[in-house]
C-alpha positions, 0 to 999 in steps of 0.5 A: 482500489479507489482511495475512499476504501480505506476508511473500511480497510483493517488487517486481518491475521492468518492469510499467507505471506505473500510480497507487493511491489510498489513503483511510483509512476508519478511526478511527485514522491508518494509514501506506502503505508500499512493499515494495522489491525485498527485500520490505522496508517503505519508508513512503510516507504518514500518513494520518489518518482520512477521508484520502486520498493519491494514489501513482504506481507500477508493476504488481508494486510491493506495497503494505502498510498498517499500524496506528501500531505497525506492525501489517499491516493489508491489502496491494494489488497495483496494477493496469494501471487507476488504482484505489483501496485504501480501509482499513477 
């Protein structure tokens, strides 16, 4: 998803567990973040380029991806499947 929806993304408890894979295709490190039940960041992960990381979560736990400054990159909803969310 584009990086602007994240100011109406929140968590929302009782979806099932599920897992995302992020991998950092960027240049640059990136961090993963969660997004609690305020819609607030919660970080998770560093990544350097060309790493990957391996989250548990729920469906309706947001995700948001942010540059070193703190700058949204890209969001992901996970899904009932295990899935990846590749940055680029």
């Amino acid at each position: 998803m584009p990086p602007w929806r994240e100011r109406d993304l929140r968590s929302v408890s009782g979806g099932r567990e599920t897992s995302i894979e992020f991998v950092n295709h960027r240049s640059r490190s990136v961090i993963v973040y969660w997004l609690d039940h305020h819609g607030h960041r919660q970080q998770y992960a560093v990544l350097e380029p060309s790493e990957s990381y391996q989250q548990h979560t729920y469906v309706g736990h947001p995700w948001v991806v942010t540059d070193r400054r703190g700058r949204s990159l890209v969001c992901f909803e996970p899904t009932a499947a295990p899935a990846r969310a590749v940055i680029r």
